[in-house]
C-alpha positions as CSV (number, residue, x, y, z in Angstrom):
1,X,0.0,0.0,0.0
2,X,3.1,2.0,0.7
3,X,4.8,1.5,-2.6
4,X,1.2,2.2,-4.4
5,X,0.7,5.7,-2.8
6,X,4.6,6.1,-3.5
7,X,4.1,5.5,-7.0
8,X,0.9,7.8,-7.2
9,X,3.1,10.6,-5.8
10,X,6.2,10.2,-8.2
11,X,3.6,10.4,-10.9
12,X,2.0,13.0,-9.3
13,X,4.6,15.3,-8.7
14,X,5.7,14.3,-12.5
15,X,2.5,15.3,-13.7
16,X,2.7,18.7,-11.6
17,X,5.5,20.7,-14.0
18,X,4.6,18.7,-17.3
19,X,2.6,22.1,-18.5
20,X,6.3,24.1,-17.7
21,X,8.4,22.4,-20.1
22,X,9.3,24.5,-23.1
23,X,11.4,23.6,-26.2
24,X,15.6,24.5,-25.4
25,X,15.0,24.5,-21.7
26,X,16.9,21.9,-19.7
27,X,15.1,19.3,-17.5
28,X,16.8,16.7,-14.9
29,X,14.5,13.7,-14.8
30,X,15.5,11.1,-12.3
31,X,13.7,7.7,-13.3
32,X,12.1,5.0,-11.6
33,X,16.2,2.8,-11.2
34,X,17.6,6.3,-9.5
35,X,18.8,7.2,-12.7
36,X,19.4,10.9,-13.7
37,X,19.1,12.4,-17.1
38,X,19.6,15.7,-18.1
39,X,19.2,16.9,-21.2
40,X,17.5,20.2,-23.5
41,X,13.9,19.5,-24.4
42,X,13.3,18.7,-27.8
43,X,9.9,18.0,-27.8
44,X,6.7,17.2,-25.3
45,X,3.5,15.4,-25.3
46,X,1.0,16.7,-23.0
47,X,-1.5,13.5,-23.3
48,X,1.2,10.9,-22.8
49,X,3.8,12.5,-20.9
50,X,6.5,11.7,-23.0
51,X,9.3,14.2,-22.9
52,X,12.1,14.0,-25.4
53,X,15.7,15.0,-24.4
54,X,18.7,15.8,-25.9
55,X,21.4,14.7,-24.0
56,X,25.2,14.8,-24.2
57,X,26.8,11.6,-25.7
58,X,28.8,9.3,-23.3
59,X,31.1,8.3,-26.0
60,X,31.6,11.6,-28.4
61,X,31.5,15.2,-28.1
62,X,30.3,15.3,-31.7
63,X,27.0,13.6,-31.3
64,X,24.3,13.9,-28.8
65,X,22.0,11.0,-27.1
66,X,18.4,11.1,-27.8
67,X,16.2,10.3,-24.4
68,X,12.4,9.6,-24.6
69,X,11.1,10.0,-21.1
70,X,7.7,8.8,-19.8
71,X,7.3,11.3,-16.7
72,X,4.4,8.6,-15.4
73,X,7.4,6.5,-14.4
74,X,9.8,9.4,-13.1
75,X,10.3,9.8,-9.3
76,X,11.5,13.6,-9.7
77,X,11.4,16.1,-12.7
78,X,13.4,19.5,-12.4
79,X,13.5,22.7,-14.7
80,X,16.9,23.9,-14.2
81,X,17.0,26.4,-16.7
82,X,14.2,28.2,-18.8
83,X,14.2,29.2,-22.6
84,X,13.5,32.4,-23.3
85,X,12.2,31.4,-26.6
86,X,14.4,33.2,-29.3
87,X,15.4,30.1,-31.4
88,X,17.9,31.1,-34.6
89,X,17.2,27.3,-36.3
90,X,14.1,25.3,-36.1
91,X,14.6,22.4,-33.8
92,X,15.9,19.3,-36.4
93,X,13.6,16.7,-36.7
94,X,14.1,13.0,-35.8
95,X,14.1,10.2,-38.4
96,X,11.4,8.4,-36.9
97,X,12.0,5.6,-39.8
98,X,15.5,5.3,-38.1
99,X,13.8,4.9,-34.5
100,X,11.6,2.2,-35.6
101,X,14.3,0.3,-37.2
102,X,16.4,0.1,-34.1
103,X,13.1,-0.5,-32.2
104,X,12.2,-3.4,-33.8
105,X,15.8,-4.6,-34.0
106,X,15.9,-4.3,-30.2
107,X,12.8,-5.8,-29.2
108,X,14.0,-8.9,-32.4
109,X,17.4,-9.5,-30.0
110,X,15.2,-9.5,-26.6
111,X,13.1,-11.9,-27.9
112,X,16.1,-14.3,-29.5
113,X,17.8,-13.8,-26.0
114,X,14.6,-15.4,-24.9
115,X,14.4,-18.4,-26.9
116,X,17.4,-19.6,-25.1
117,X,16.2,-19.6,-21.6
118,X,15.0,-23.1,-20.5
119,X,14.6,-23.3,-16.8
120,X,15.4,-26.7,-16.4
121,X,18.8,-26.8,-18.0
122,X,21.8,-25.2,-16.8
123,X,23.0,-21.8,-17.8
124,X,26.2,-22.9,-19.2
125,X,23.8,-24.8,-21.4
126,X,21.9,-22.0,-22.2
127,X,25.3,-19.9,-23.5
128,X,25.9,-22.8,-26.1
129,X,22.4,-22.9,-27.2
130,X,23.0,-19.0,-28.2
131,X,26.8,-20.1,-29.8
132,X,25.0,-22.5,-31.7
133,X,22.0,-20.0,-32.7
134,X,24.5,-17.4,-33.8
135,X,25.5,-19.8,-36.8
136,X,22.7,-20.9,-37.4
137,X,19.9,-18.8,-36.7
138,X,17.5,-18.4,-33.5
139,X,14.3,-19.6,-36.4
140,X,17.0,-22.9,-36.8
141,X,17.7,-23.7,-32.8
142,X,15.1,-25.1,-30.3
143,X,14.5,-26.8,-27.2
144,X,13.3,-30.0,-27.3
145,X,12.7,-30.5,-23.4
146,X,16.5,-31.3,-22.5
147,X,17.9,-31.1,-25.5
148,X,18.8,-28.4,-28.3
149,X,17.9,-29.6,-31.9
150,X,19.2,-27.8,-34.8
151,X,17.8,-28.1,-38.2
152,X,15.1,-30.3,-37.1
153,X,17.3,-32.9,-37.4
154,X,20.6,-32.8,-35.3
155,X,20.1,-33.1,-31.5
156,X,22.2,-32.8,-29.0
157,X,21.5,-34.2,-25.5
158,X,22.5,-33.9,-21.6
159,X,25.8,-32.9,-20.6
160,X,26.1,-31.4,-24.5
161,X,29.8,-32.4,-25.6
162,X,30.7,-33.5,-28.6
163,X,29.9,-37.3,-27.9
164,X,26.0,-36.2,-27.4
165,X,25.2,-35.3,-31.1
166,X,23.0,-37.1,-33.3
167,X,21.5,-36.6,-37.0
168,X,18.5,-38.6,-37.8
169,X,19.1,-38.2,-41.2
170,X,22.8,-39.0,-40.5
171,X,24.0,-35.7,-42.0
172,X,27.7,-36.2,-41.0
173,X,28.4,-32.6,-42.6
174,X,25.8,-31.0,-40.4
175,X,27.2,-33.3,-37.4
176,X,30.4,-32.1,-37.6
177,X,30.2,-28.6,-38.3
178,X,28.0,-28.4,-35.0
179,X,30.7,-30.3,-33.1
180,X,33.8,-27.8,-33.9
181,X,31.2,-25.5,-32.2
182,X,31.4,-27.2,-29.4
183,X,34.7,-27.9,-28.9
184,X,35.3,-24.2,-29.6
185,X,32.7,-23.2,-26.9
186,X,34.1,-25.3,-24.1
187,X,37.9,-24.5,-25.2
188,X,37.6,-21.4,-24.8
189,X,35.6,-21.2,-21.3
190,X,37.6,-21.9,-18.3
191,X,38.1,-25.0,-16.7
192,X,35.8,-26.1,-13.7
193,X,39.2,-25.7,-11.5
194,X,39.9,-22.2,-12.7
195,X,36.6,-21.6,-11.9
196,X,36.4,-22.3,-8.4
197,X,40.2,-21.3,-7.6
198,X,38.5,-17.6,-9.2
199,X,35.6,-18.1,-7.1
200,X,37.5,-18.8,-4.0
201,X,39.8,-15.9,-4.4
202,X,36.6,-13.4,-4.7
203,X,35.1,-14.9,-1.9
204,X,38.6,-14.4,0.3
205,X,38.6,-10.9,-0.8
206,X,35.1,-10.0,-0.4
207,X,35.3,-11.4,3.4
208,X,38.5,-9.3,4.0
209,X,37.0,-5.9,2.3
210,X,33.8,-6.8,4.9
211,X,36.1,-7.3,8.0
212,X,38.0,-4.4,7.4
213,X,34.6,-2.0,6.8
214,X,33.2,-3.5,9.6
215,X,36.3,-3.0,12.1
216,X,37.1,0.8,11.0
217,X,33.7,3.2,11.9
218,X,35.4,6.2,10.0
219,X,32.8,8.1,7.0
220,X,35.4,6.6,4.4
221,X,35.1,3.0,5.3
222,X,30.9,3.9,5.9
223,X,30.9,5.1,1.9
224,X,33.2,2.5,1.1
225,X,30.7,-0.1,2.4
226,X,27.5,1.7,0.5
227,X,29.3,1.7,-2.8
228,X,30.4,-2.0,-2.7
229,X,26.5,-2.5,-2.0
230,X,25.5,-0.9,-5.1
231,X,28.0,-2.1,-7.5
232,X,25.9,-4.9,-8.0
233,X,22.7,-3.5,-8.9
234,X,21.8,-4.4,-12.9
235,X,21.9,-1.8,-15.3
236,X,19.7,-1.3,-19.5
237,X,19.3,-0.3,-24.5
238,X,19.6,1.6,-26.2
């Protein structure tokens, strides 16, 4: 009931300044994951509270990022500087062909990434399946309960090595080329041993960070602790 009337209040307080926004004027939004963008306004829909920014490229000076905000799902929305609407150039339009291109491109990977996920198999399992699909095609891989056919006729079963392929048709050429695949995939993934000696070594490190945060009560070792915490809080596409 909390989070509800939480919610309703972000939205609220979203909706609250959506009539101030002007084009050139620079918003901070700060979204529903914390996240702050700030950017000019390039454009603003009053019925669906979208709000499109122009924000400064992480990776070139030459380019800018394009932001589409929906305000229902921001937690804080600031003006932090007006326009006092003299514009020399008309604000350049977006190539809304271009946007539903790499729409549809994202949402065609999302959905490819899903094919792979079978909850009963293991997620090293799952990593080959997608090896395998990039070759041949996620509309060519499947799950056939345990096991990943390709082609409708190669299968390969439980633990997946090379040993576990079989054709129906006995397409050798098929066989093979799946099985340098595999050998590929599991030579160039570290051993089980690596694994856990990499594993162990975190672990040790991790427990000696902890002990030492927890032993020293100074403000560095208190931020210290807070930004261990969330450095492992996921992050989004573009």
């Amino acid at each position: 009931m909390a989070a509800a009337s939480a919610a309703a209040s972000a939205s609220n307080a979203a909706v609250a300044v959506n009539d101030c926004f002007s084009i050139g004027s620079t918003v901070v939004c700060t979204t529903c994951f914390s996240e702050e963008v700030e950017g000019e306004v390039l454009a603003f829909d009053h019925n669906t509270k979208m709000l499109i920014l122009k924000c400064r490229s992480k990776s070139t000076d030459e380019l800018g990022d394009v932001y589409v905000m929906n305000l229902s799902l921001c937690s804080n929305v600031q003006v932090i500087k007006e326009c006092n609407g003299n514009f020399t150039d008309d604000p350049q339009k977006l190539n809304l062909e271009q946007v539903k291109m790499r729409l549809r491109k994202t949402v065609e990977r999302r959905q490819d990434f899903l094919k792979s996920k079978n909850a009963d198999v293991s997620p090293e399992a799952q990593e080959l399946y997608r090896a395998i699909a990039k070759q041949y095609g996620y509309n060519e891989v499947s799950w056939q309960g345990l096991n990943i056919q390709i082609l409708n006729e190669v299968t390969i079963s439980p633990p997946y090595r090379v040993d576990n392929v079989v054709s129906s048709s006995n397409n050798e050429t098929s066989c093979n080329y799946i099985k340098r695949i595999i050998k590929q995939f599991f030579n160039t993934r570290p051993s089980p041993a690596l694994e856990n000696t990499t594993t162990a070594t975190h672990n040790s490190t991790a427990a000696t960070v902890t002990t030492s945060s927890v032993s020293s009560v100074s403000p560095t070792s208190s931020s210290l602790s807070s930004s261990n915490a969330a450095s492992g809080s996921p992050v989004p596409a573009n």
